[in-house]
Backbone bond lengths (Angstrom), bond angles and torsions (degrees), N, CA, C in turn:
res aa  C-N    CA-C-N  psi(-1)  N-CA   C-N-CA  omega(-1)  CA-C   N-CA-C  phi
1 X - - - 1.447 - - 1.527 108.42 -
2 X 1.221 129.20 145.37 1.295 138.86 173.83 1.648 117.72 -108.15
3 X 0.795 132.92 124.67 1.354 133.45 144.77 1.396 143.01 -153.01
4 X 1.308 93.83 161.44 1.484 110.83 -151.71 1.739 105.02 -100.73
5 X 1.852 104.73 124.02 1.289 114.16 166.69 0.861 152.25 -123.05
6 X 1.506 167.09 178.42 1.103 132.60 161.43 1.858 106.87 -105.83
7 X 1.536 80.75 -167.80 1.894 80.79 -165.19 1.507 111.38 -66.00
8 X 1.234 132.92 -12.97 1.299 119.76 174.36 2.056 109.33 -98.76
9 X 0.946 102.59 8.92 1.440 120.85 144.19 1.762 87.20 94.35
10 X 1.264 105.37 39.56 2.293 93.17 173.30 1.414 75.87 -91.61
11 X 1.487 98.95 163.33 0.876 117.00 170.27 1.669 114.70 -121.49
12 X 1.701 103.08 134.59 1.107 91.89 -159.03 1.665 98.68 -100.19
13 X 1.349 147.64 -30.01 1.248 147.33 160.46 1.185 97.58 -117.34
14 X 1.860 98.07 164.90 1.691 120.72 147.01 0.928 104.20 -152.06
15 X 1.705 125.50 161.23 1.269 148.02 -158.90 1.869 120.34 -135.44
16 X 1.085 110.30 70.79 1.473 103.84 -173.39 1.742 120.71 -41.37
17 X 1.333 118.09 -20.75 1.222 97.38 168.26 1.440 145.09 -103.71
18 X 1.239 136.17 164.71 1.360 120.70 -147.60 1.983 115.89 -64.86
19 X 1.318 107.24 151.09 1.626 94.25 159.92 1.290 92.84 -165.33
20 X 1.641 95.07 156.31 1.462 120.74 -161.46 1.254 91.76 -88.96
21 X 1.179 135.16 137.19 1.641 137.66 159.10 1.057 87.05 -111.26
22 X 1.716 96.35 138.10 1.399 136.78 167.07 1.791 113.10 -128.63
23 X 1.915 88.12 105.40 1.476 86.33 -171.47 1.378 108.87 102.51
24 X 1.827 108.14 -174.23 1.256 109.32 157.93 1.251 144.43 -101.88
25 X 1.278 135.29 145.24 1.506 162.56 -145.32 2.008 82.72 -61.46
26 X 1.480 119.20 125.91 1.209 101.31 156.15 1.461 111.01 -137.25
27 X 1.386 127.16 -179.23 1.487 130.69 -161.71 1.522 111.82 -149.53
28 X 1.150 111.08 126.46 1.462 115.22 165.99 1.339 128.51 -120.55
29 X 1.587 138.40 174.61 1.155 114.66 175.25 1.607 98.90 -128.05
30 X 1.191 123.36 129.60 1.704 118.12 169.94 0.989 116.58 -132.37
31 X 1.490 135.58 161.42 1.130 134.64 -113.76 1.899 88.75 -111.42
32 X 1.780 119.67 169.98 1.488 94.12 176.94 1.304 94.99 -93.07
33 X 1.488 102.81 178.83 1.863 123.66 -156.63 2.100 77.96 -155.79
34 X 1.745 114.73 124.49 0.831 123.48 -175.31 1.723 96.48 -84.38
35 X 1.456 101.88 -34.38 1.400 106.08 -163.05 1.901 118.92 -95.22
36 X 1.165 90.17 -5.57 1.483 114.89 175.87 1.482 128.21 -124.68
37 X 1.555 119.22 159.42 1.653 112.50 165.64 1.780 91.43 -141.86
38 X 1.194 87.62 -178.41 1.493 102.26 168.74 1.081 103.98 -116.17
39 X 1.755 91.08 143.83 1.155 103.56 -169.80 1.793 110.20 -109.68
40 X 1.400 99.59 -30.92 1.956 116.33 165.20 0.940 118.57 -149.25
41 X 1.067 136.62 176.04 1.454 139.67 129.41 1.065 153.75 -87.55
42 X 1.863 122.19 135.68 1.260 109.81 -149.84 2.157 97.82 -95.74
43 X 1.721 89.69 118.96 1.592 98.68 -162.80 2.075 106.86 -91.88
44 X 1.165 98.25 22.21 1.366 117.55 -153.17 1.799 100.61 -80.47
45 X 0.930 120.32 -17.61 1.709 134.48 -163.92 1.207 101.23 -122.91
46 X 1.090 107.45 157.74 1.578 132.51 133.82 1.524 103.67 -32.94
47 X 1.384 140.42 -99.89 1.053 121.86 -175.29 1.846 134.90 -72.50
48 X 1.069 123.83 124.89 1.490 113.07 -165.03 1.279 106.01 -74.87
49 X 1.322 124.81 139.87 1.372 139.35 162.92 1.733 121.75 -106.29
50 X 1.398 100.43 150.21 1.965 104.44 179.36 1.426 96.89 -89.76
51 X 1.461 119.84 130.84 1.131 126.39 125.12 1.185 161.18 -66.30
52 X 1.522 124.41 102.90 1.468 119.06 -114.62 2.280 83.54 -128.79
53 X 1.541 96.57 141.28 1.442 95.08 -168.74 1.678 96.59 -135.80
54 X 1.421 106.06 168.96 1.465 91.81 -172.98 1.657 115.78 -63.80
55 X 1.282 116.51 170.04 1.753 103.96 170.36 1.463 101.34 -108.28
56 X 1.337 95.62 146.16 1.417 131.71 175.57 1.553 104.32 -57.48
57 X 1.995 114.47 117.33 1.342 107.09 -175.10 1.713 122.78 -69.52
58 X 1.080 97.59 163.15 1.444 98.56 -150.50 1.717 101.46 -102.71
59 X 1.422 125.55 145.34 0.880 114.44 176.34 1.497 149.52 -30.73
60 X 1.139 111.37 -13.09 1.184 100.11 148.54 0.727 139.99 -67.73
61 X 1.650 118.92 -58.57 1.511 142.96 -170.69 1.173 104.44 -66.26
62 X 1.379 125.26 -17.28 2.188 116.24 156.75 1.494 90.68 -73.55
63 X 1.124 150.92 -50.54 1.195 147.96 -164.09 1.448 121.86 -43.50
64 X 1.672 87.60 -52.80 1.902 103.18 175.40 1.466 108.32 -78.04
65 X 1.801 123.29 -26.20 1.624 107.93 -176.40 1.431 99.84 -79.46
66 X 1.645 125.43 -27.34 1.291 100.09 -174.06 1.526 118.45 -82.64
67 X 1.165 125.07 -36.21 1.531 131.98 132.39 1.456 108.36 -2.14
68 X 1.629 121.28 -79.17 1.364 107.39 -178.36 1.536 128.90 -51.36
69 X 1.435 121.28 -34.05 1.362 148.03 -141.07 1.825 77.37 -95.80
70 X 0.951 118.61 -56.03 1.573 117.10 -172.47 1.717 102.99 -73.80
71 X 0.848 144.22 -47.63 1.133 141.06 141.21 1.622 140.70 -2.53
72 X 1.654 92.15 -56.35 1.624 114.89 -171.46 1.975 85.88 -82.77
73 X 1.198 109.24 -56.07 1.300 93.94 -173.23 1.230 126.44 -81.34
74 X 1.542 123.84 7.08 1.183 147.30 150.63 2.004 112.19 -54.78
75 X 1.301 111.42 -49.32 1.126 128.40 -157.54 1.952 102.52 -90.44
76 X 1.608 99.02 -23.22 1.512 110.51 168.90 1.449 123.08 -70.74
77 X 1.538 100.41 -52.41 1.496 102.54 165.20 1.424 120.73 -55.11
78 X 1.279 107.41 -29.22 1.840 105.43 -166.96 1.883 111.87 -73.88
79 X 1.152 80.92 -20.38 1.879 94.90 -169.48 1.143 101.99 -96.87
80 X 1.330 118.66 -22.98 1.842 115.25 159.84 2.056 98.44 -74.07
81 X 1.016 128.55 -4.79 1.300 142.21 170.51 2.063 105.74 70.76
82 X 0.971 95.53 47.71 1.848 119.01 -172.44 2.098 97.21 -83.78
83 X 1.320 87.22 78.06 1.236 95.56 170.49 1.754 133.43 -38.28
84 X 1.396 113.72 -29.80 1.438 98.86 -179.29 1.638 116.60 -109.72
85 X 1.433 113.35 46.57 1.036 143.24 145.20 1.393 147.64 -68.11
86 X 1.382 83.53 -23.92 1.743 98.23 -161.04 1.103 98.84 -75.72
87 X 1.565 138.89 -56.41 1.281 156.61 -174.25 1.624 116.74 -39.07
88 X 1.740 101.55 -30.77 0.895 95.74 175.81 1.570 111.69 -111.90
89 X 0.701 105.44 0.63 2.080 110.39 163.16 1.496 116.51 -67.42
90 X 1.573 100.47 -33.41 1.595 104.21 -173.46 1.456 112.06 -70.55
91 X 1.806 97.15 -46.33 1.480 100.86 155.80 1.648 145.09 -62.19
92 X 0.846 93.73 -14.83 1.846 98.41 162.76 1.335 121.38 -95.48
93 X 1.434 122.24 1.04 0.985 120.93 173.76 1.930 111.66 -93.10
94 X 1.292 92.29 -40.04 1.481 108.65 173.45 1.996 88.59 -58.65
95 X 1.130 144.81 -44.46 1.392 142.76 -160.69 1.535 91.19 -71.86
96 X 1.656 130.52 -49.65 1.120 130.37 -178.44 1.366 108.90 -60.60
97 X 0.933 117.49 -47.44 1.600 118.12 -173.44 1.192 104.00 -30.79
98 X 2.041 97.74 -79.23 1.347 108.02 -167.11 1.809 128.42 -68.58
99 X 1.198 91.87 -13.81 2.092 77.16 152.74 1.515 125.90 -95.12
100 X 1.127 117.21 -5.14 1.769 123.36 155.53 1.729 92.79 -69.81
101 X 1.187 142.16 -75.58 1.089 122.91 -164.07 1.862 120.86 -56.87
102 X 1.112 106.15 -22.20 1.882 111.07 -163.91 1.091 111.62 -118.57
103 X 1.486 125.15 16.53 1.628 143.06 157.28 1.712 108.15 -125.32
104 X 1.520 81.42 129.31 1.778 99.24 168.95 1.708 113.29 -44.36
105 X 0.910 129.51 138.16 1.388 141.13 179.12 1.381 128.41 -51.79
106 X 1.644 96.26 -16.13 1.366 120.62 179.26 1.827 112.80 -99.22
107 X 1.206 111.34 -17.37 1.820 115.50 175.76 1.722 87.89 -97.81
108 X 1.313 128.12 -9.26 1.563 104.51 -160.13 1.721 90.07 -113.99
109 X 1.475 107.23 119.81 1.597 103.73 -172.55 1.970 103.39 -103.69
């Protein structure tokens, strides 16, 4: 197990699985990035830099594309006028509703 502390000993992570350290343990602090993480660091310089990659969407936002995707072909059948559809359009909209209302404005794109 690894973990990471600071000098009055909180600990700010740990990692149950194994890793080889090579060398010494180092730490940086960077700033958050909603749309990014790091993924390493570039140890190549004199000064170290984060390598920062897009982030992986987050459950919601698969939530809302598959939502849309069911939707679009929701909205295909209806215009071919495929009657036992409707029932369930009304209901996904009621599903849309309620995650616009019960997510911050900022997770709901």
């Amino acid at each position: 197990m690894l973990i990471i502390y600071d000098e009055q000993g909180k600990i700010i992570t740990e990692q149950t699985e194994k890793h080889k350290i090579i060398g010494q343990l180092k730490a940086m602090e960077v700033p958050d990035n909603k749309d990014k993480i790091v993924q390493a660091v570039d140890v190549s310089g004199e000064i170290h830099k984060p390598i920062y990659v897009d982030a992986p969407p987050i459950k919601l936002e698969k939530l809302q594309e598959q939502f849309l995707k069911v939707t679009q072909l929701l909205t295909y059948k209806d215009n071919q006028h495929d009657e036992s559809i409707k029932g369930i359009k009304v209901e996904l909209e009621k599903i849309n509703l309620f995650i616009r209302q019960n997510f911050k404005e900022s997770e709901v794109k």
